[in-house]
BAVO-827629 format. One record per residue (C-alpha): residue number from 0; residue in three letters; x, y negated, z negated. Coordinates in steps of 0.2 Angstrom, whole numbers, plus 2048, in hexadecimal, padded with zeros to 3 digits. Each point is the difference from the previous one (the first is absolute). Layout:
REM residues N
(NUM,'ALA',(X,Y,Z)),
...
//
This chain:
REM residues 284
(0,'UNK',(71A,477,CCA)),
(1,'UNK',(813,807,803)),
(2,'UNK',(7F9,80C,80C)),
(3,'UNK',(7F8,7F3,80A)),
(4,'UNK',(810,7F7,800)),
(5,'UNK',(80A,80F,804)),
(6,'UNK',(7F4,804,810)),
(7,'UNK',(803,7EE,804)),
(8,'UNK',(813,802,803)),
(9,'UNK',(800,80F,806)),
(10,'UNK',(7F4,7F8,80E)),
(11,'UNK',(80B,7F4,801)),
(12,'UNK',(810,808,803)),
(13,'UNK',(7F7,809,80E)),
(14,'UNK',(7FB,7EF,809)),
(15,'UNK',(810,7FA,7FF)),
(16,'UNK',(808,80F,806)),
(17,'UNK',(7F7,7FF,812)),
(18,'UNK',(7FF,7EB,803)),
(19,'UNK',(813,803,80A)),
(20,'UNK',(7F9,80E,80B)),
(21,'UNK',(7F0,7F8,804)),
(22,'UNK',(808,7F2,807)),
(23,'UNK',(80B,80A,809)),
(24,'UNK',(7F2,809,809)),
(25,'UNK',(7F3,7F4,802)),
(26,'UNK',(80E,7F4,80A)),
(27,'UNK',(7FE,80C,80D)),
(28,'UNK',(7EF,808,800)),
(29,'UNK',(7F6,7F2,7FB)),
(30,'UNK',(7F4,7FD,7EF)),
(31,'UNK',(7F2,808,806)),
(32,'UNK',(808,80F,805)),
(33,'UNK',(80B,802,7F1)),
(34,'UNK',(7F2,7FE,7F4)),
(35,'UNK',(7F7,80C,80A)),
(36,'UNK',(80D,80F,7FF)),
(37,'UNK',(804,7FD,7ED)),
(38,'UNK',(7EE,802,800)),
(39,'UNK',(800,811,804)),
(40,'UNK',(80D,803,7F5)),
(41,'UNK',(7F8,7F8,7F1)),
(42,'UNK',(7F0,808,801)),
(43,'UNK',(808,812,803)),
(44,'UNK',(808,7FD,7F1)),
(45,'UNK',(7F3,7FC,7F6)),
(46,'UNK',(7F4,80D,805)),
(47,'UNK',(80F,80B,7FB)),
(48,'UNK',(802,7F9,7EF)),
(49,'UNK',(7EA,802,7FE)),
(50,'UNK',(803,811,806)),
(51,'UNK',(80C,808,7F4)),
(52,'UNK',(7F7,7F5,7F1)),
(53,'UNK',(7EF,808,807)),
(54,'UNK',(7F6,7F0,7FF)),
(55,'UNK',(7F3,7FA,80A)),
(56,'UNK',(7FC,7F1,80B)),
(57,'UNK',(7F3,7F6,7F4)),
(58,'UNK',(7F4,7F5,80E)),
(59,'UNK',(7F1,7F6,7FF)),
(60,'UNK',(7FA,7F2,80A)),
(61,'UNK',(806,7F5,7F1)),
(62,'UNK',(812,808,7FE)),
(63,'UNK',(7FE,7FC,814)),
(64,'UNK',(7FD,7F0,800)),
(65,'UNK',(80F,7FA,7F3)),
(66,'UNK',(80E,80B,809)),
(67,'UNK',(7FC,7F7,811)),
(68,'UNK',(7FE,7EF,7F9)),
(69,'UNK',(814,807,7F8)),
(70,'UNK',(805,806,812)),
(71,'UNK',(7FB,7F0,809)),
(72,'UNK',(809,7F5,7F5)),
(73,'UNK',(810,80E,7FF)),
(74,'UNK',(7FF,800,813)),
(75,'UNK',(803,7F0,802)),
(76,'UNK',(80C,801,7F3)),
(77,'UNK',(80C,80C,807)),
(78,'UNK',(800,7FB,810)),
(79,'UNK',(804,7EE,7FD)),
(80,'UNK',(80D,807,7F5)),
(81,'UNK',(806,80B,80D)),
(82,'UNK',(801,7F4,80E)),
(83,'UNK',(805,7F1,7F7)),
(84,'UNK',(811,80F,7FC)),
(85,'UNK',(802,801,813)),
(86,'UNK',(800,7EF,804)),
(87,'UNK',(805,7F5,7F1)),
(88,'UNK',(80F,7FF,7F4)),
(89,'UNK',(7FE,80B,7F1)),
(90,'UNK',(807,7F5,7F6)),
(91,'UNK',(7F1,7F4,802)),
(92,'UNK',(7F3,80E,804)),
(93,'UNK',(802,80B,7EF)),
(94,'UNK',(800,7F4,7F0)),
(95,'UNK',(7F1,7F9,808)),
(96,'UNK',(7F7,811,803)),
(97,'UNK',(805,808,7F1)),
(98,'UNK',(7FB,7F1,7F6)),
(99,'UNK',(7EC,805,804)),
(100,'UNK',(803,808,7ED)),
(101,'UNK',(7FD,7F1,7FA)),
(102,'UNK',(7EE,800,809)),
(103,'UNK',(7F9,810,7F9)),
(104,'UNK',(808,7F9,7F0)),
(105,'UNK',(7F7,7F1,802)),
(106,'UNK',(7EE,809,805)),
(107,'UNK',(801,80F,7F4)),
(108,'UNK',(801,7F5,7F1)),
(109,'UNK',(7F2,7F4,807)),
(110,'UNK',(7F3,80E,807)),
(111,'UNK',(806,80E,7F4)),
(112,'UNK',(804,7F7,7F1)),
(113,'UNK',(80E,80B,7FC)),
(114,'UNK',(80B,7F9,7F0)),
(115,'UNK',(811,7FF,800)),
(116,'UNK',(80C,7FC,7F2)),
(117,'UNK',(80D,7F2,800)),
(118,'UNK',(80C,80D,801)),
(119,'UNK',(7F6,806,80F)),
(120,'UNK',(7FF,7F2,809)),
(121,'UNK',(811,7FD,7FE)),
(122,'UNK',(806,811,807)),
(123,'UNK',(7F4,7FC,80D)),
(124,'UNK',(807,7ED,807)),
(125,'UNK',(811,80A,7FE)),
(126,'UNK',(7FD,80B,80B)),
(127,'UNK',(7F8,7F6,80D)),
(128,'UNK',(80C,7F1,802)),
(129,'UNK',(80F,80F,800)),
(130,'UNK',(7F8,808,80E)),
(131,'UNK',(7FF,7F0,809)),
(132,'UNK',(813,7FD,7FA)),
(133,'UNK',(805,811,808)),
(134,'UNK',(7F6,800,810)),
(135,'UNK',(80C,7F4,807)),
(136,'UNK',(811,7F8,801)),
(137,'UNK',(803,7ED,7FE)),
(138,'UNK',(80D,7FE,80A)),
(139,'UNK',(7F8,806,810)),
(140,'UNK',(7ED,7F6,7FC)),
(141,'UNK',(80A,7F0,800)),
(142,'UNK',(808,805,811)),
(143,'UNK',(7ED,803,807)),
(144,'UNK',(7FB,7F5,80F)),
(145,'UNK',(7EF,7FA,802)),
(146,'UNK',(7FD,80D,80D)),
(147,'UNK',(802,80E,7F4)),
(148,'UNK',(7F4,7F8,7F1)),
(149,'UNK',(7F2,7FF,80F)),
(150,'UNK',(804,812,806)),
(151,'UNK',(7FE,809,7EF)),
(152,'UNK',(7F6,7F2,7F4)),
(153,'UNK',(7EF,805,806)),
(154,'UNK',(7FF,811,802)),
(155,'UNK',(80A,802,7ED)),
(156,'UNK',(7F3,7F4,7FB)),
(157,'UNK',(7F0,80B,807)),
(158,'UNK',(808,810,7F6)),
(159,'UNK',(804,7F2,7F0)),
(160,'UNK',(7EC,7FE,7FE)),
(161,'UNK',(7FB,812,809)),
(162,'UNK',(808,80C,7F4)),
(163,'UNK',(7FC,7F5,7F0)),
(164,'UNK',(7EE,804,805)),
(165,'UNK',(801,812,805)),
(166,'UNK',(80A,805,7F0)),
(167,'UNK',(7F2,7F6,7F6)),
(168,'UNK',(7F3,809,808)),
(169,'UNK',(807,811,801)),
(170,'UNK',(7FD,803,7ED)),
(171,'UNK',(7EC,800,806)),
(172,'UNK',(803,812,809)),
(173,'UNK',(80A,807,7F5)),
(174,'UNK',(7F6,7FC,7F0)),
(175,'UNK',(7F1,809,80D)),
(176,'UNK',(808,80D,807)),
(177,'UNK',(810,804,7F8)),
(178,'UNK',(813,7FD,806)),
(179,'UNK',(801,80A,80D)),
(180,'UNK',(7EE,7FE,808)),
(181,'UNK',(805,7EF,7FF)),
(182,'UNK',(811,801,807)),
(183,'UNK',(7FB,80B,810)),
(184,'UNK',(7F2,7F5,806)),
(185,'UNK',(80C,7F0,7FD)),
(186,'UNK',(80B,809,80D)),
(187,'UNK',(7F3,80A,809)),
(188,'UNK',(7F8,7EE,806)),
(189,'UNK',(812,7F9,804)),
(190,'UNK',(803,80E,80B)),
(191,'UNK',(7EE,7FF,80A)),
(192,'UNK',(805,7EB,800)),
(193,'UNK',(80F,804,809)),
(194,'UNK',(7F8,80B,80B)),
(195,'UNK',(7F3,7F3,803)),
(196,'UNK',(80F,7F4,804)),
(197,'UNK',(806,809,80F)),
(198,'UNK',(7F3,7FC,809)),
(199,'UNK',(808,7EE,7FF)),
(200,'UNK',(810,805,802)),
(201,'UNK',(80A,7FC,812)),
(202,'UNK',(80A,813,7FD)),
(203,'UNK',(804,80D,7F3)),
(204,'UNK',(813,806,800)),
(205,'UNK',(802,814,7FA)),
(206,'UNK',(80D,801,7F3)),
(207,'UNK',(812,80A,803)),
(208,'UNK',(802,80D,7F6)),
(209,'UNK',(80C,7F5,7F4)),
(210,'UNK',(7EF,7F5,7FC)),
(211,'UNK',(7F6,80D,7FE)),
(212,'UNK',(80D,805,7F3)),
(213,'UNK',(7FE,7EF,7F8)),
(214,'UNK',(7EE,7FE,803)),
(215,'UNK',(7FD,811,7F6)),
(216,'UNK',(80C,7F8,7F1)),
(217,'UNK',(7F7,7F2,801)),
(218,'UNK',(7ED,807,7FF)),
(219,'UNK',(806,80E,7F3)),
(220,'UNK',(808,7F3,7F4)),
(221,'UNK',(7F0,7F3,803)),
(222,'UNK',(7F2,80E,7FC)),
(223,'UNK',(80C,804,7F0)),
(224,'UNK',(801,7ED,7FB)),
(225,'UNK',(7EA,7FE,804)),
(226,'UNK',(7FE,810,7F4)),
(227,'UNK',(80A,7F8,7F0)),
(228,'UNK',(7F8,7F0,804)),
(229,'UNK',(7EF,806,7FF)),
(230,'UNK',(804,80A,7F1)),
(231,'UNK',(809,7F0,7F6)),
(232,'UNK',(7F0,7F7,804)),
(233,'UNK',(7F3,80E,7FC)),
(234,'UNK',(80D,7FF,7ED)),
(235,'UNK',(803,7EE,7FF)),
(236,'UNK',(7FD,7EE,803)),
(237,'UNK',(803,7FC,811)),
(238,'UNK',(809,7EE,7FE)),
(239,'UNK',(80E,80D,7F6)),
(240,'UNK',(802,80C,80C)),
(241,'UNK',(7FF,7F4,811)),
(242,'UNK',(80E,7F4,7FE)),
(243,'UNK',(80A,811,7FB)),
(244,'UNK',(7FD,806,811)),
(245,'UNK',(802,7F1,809)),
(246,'UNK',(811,800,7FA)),
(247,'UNK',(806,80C,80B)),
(248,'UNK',(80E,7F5,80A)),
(249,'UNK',(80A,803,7F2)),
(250,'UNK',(801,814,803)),
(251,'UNK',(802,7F7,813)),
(252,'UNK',(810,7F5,7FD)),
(253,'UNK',(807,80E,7F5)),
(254,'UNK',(7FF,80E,80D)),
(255,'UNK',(805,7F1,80D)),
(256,'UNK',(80E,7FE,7F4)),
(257,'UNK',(806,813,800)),
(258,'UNK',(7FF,803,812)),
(259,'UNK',(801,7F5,80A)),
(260,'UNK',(80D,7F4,7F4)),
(261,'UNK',(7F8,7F3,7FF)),
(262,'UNK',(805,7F2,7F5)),
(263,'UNK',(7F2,7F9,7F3)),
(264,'UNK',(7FF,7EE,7FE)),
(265,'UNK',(800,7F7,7ED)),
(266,'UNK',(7EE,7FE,800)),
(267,'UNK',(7FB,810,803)),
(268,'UNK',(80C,807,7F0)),
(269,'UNK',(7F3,7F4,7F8)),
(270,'UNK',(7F1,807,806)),
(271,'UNK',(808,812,7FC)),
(272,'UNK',(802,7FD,7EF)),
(273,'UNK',(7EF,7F4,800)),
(274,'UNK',(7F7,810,805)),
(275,'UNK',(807,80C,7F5)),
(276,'UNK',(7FD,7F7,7EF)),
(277,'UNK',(7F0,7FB,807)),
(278,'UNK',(7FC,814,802)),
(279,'UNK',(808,800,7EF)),
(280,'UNK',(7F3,7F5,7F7)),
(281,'UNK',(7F2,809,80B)),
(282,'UNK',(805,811,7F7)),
(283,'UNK',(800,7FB,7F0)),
//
């Protein structure tokens, strides 16, 4: 159970370290473009990873089937998450998509009757009303006008429902075909999505060599954070290790915090300390 857990947070330190720079690049190149080139980076990373642990791709038309169904609904994911980042506030865009935990939860203990404890459950409603705590600052979502809930609202929405599904789903493929079978066909059909995509798209910008720089931090710390996820839920129930990950705005205002000074508010102190005795509880 503690290594689960320990995947988990590891996972989600590497999600929260990459959320300030792929706003940053995407505001310029555009979501379909960014997801596309963290892609590459991504799957490189992974193949490395499968490479140097001398595994091998597990496929059948079953294991197929499930990581597509995992894909579509992660594609949507992502890029409504990724949009809703160039467009939006992220004080409104974040708790919202962060808070799909709570749908994967919610599915996992219906479809996969997975038991949890009081304790459990606990750690578990801790750790998803911190993240939701932290993803924002109060003072600047009463100062929202209209124009901004109608901006970001949908598309955090879209990602709210998407991810609580893909999440939920992805346990199918790793239980068929192991972690990290699982993980590079999640991101394999992102990739050919985004590909597909650009068909639909006006124009593609290239990125300067700063945002390849970025890009490649970005891809390199997400193929990290896909690994330890697929090996927290290939260890342990996956409505423990799900809201753990989806707490990465924590490692996000933290790092925001240290480098670019940023003051945190009084409620996300809360979430903070709502999050880490939640984790707590979870451990043990």
């Amino acid at each position: 159970m503690l290594t689960g857990i320990i995947l988990g947070i590891i996972a989600m330190f590497c999600f929260g370290s990459i959320e300030i720079a792929l706003k940053k690049v995407s505001q310029r190149l555009g979501t379909i473009a960014t997801v596309l080139y963290r892609g590459i980076f991504v799957l490189v990373t992974l193949f490395l990873f499968m490479f140097f642990t001398q595994q091998k791709l597990m496929l059948s038309w079953e294991i197929f089937g499930w990581s597509l169904l995992c894909s579509f609904f992660g594609s949507i994911a992502f890029f409504s998450f990724t949009h809703a980042l160039k467009i939006g506030k992220v004080s409104l865009v974040s708790p919202i998509a962060h808070g799909s935990a709570a749908i994967t939860v919610l599915l996992a203990v219906l479809f996969y009757q997975e038991q949890l404890s009081a304790f459990q459950g606990l750690g578990i409603l801790l750790v998803i009303v911190g993240t939701a705590f932290v993803s924002f600052k109060w003072q600047e979502l009463r100062m929202m006008h209209t124009k901004d809930f109608a901006l970001g609202l949908p598309y955090a929405l879209i990602t709210f429902f998407a991810w609580g599904i893909t999440f939920f789903l992805y346990k199918i493929p790793v239980e068929l075909a192991g972690p990290m079978t699982a993980a590079i066909l999640l991101d394999g059909f992102l990739f050919l999505a985004m590909i597909l995509a650009l068909f639909f798209s006006e124009k593609i910008f290239l990125p300067t060599k700063k945002e390849w720089g970025m890009l490649a931090f970005i891809g390199v710390f997400s193929g990290i954070a896909v690994t330890c996820l697929s090996y927290g839920f290939s260890l342990d129930l996956i409505s423990m290790v799900t809201p753990i990950v989806y707490a990465s705005p924590l490692v996000t205002i933290l790092l925001a915090r240290h480098f670019l000074e940023e003051k945190l508010a009084l409620n996300q102190y809360v979430g903070i300390i709502s999050i880490i005795i939640g984790i707590l509880l979870l451990a043990f």
